[in-house]
C-alpha positions as CSV (number, residue, x, y, z in Angstrom):
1,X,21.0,-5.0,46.1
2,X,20.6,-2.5,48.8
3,X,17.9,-0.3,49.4
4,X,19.6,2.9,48.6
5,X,20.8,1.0,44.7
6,X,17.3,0.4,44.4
7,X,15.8,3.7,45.1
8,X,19.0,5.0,42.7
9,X,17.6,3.0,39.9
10,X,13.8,4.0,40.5
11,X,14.8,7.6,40.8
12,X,16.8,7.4,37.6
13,X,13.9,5.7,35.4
14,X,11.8,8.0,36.7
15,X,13.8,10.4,35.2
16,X,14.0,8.7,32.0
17,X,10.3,8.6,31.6
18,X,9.8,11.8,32.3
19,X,12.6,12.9,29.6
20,X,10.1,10.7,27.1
21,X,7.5,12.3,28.4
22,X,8.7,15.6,27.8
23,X,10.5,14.8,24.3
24,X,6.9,13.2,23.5
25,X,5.2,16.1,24.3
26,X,7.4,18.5,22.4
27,X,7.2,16.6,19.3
28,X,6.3,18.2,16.5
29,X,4.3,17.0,13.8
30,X,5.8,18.5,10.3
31,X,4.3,17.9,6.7
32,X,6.6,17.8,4.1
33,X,5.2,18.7,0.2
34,X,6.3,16.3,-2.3
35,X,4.7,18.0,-5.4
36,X,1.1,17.2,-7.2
37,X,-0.8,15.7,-4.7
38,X,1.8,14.1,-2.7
39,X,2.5,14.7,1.2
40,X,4.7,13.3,3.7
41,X,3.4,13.5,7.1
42,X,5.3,12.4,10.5
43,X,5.5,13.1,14.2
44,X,8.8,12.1,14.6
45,X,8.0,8.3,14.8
46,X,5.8,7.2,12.5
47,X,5.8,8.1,8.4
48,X,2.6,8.8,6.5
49,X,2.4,9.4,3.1
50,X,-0.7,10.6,1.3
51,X,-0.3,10.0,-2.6
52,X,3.5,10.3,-2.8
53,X,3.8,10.5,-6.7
54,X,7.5,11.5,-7.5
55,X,7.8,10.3,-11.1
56,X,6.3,13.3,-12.9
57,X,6.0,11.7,-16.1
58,X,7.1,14.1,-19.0
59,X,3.2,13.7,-20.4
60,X,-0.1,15.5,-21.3
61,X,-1.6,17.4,-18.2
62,X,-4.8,18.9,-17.8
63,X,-3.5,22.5,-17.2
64,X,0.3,22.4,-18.4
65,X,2.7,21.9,-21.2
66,X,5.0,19.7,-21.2
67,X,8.4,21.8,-21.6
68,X,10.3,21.9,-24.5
69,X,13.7,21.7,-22.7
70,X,12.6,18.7,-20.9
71,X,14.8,15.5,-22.4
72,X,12.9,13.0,-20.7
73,X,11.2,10.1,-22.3
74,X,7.7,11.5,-22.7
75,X,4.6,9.3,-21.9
76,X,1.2,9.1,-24.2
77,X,-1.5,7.4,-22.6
78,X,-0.9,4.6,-24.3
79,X,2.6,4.1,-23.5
80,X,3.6,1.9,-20.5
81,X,3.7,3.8,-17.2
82,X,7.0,3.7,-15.2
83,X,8.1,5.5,-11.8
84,X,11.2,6.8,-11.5
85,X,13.1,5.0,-8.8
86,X,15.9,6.9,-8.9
87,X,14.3,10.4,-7.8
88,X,11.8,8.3,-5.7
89,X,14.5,7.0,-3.7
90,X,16.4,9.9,-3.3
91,X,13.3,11.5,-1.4
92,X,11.5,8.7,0.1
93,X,13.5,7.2,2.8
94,X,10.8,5.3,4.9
95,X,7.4,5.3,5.0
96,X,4.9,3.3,7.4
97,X,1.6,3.7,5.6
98,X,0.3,5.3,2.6
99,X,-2.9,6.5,2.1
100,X,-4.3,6.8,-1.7
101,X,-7.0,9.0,-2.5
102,X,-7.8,7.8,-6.0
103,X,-6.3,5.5,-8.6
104,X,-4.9,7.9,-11.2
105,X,-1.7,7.8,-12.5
106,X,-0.6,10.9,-10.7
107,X,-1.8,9.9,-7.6
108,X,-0.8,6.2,-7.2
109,X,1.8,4.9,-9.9
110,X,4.4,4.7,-7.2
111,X,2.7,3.6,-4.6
112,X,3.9,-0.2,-5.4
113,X,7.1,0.4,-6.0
114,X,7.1,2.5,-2.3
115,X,5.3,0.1,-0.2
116,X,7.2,-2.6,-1.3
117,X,10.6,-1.1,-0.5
118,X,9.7,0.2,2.5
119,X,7.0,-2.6,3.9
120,X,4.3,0.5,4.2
121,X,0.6,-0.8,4.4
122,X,-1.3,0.9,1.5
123,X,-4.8,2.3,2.2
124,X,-6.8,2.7,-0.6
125,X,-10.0,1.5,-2.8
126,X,-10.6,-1.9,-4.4
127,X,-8.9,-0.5,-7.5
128,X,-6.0,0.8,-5.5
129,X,-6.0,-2.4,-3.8
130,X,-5.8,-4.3,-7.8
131,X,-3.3,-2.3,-8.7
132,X,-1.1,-2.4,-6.0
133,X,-1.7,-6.7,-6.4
134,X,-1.0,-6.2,-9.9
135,X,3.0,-4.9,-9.3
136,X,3.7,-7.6,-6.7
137,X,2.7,-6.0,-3.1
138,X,1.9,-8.6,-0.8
139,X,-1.9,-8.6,0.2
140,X,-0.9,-8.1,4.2
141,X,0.3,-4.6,3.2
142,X,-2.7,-3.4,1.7
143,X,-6.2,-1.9,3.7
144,X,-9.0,-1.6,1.1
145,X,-11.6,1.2,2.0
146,X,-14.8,1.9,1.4
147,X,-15.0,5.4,3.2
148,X,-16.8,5.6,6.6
149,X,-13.8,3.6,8.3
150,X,-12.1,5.1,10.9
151,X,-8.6,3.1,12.1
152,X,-6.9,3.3,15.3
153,X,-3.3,1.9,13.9
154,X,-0.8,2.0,17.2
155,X,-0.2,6.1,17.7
156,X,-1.7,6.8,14.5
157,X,-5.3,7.3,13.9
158,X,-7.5,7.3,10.2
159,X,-11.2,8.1,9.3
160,X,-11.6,7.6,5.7
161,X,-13.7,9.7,4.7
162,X,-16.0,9.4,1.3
163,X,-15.5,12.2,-1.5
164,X,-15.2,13.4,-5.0
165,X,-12.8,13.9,-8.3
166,X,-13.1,17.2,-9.6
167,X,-14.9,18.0,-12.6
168,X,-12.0,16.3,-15.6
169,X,-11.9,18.3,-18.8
170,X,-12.7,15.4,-20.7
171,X,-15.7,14.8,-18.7
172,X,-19.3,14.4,-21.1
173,X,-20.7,17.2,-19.6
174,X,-17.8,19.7,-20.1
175,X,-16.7,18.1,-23.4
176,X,-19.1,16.2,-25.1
177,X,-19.1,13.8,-28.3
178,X,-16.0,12.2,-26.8
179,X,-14.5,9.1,-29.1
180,X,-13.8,5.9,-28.0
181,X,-15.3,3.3,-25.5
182,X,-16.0,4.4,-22.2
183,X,-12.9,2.9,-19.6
184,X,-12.8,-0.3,-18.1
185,X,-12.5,-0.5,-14.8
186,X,-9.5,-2.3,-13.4
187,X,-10.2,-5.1,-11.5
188,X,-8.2,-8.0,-9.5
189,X,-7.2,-9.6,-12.2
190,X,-4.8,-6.8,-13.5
191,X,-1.6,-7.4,-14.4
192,X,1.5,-5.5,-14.5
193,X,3.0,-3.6,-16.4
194,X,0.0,-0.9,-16.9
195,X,-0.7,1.8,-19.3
196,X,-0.9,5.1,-18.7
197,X,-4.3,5.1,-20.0
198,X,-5.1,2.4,-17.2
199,X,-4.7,4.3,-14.0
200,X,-8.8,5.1,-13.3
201,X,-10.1,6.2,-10.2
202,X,-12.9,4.2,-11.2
203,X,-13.1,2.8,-7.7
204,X,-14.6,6.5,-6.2
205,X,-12.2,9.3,-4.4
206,X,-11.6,9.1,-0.4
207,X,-10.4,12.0,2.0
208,X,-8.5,11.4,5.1
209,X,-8.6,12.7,8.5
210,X,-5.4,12.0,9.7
211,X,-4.8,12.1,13.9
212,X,-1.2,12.2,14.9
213,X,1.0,13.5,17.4
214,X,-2.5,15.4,18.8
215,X,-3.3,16.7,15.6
216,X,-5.6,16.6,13.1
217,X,-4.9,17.2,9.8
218,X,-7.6,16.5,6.8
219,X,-6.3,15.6,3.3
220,X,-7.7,15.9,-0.2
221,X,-6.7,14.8,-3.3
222,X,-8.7,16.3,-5.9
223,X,-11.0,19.3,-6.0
224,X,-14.3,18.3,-5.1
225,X,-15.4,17.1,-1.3
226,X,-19.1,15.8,0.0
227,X,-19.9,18.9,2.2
228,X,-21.8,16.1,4.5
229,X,-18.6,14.4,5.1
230,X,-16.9,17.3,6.4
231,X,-19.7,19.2,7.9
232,X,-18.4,19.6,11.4
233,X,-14.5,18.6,11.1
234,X,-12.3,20.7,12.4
235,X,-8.8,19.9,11.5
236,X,-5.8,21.9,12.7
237,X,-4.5,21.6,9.4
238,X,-6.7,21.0,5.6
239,X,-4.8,19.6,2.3
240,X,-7.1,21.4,-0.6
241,X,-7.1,20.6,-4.1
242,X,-6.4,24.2,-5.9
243,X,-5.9,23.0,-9.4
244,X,-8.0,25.4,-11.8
245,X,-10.9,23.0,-11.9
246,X,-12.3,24.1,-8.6
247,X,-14.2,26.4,-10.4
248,X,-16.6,24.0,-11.9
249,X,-17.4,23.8,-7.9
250,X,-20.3,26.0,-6.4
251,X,-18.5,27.6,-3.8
252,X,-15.6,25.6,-4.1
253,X,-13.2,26.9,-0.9
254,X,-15.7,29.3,1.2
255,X,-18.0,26.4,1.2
256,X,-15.8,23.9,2.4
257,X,-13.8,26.7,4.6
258,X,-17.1,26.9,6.4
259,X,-17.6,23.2,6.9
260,X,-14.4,23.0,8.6
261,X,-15.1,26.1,11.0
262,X,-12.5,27.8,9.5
263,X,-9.3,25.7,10.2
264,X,-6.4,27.3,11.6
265,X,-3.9,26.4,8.3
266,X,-4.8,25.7,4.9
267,X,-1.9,24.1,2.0
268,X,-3.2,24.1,-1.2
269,X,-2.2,20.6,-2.9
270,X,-2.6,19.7,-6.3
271,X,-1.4,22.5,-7.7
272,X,2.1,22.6,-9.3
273,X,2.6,21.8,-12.8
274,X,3.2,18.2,-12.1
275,X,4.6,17.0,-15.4
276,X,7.6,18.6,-15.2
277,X,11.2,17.9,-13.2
278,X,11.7,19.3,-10.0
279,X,13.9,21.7,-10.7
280,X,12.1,23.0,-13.3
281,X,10.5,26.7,-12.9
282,X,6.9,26.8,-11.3
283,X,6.7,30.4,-11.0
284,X,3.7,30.3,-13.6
285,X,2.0,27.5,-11.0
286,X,2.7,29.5,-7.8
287,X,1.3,32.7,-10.3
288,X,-1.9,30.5,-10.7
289,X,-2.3,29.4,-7.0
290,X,-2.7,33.2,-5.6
291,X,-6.0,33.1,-6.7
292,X,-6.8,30.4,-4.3
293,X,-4.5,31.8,-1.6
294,X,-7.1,35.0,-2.1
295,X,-10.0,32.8,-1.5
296,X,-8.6,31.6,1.3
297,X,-8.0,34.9,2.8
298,X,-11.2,36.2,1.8
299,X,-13.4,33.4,3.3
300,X,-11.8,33.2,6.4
301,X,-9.8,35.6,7.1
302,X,-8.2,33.9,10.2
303,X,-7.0,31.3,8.2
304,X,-3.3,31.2,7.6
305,X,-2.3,29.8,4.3
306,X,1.0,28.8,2.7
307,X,2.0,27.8,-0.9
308,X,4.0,25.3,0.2
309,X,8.1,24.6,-1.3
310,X,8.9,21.0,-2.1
311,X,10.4,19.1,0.5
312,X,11.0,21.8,3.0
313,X,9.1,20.5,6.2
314,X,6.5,22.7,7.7
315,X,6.5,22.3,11.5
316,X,3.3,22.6,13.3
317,X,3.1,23.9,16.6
318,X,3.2,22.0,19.8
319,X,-0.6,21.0,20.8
């Protein structure tokens, strides 16, 4: 090979790299809403998912009706709980990992059924982790957390980060004199197929400060936080709970707003009526969110937030 082939081919994979280089750089990180609590999160490359629950069992929910139109099979907690493949499937195409902030229904039911079609590693508490066992995922797809971890996984980057559930209506101190034994915990040796009833985040409530793609974006999952945790965070983008319950919060969002230094974008999560099908009307939800979206406003007035649309990716700037 001749010295002018040689420079040829050095020339042209320098130019190849630097094309990678460029397309790199110009990636853009997008989050895509998948209703309730759920998020799909991706530079391009690699999938995250952040309670991707798609089922939206026709059941009882803390702020919502079911609706009367709905012909769906509807779910009391003592009925078996089942995902919907079929509408999972038709919206979850790949996933690389899935991180779980608590173990209720609405948050994790699909999470088996998702990480093992896809092979995503789950990352979640001990309970997530027994659950998870329980509806056959293979123990080398699943990270069980504590909070206080933080993961360097290839291009991707993870601090768990320990938190709280909000403040449930059927909480002692909101409704007391409740009937019934208290619930028990779910442990390893669950077995599958669980009840509604059995879906308990009795293994705590984690945040997640997700790095990717040279941003950082910090994810909730209920509305409560540990202002300590966050104190000093400051993600380009925060997932906040904006469910109703946030007022049982002192200073729910200027509080936390505060914590953050008053991040750049805001998306309320959590707050849809998540019992419902997709294409069912959620103007009375997106009616109930503006209070938050005022919040927002009025705390930080820098701040931009959006209400966001299911499954229409919001692109983040280039860093």
């Amino acid at each position: 090979m001749t010295h002018r082939t040689w420079a040829a081919r050095l020339a042209l994979l320098a130019a190849l790299c630097a094309a990678g280089a460029r397309a790199a750089a110009q990636a853009r990180v997008t989050l895509t809403y998948l209703g309730t609590a759920g998020w799909e999160i991706s530079d391009g490359r690699i999938v995250v998912l952040v309670d991707p629950y798609l089922s939206r069992l026709r059941s009882v929910a803390p702020n919502d009706d079911t609706l009367p139109g709905d012909s769906r099979r509807f779910f009391a907690r003592e009925d078996t709980a089942r995902s919907d493949t079929a509408v999972i499937d038709a919206h979850v195409r790949r996933a690389d990992f899935i991180l779980v902030t608590h173990s209720h229904v609405d948050h994790v039911l699909d999470v088996p059924y998702i990480a093992r079609r896809t092979g995503a590693t789950i990352i979640g508490t001990e309970t997530t982790r027994s659950i998870a066992r329980a509806y056959g995922v293979p123990g080398r797809q699943i990270l069980a957390v504590r909070g206080g971890e933080d993961y360097q996984l290839g291009a991707l980057s993870v601090r768990v980060i320990p938190s709280l559930h909000g403040v449930l209506r059927n909480a002692p101190y909101v409704r007391p004199n409740l009937d019934g034994p208290p619930p028990t915990p779910i442990g390893s040796d669950a077995r599958a197929p669980l009840r509604v009833a059995d879906f308990r985040a009795d293994g705590g409530t984690l945040a997640f400060l997700i790095r990717l793609g040279g941003r950082e974006i910090l994810a909730f999952g209920s509305m409560n936080y540990v202002e300590r945790e966050v104190d000093g965070l400051r993600p380009d983008v925060a997932l906040v709970g904006a469910m109703p319950e946030r007022a049982a919060i002192h200073d729910y969002t200027p509080r936390l707003l505060r914590a953050l230094g008053h991040p750049p974008l805001v998306l309320p999560t959590h707050w849809d009526a998540f019992n419902v099908p997709y294409d069912a009307s959620q103007a009375s939800a997106v009616a109930r969110v503006q209070s938050f979206v005022a919040e927002v406003r009025a705390a930080s007035p820098r701040t931009r937030v959006i209400v966001p649309t299911y499954f229409v990716p919001i692109a983040l700037p280039p860093d």
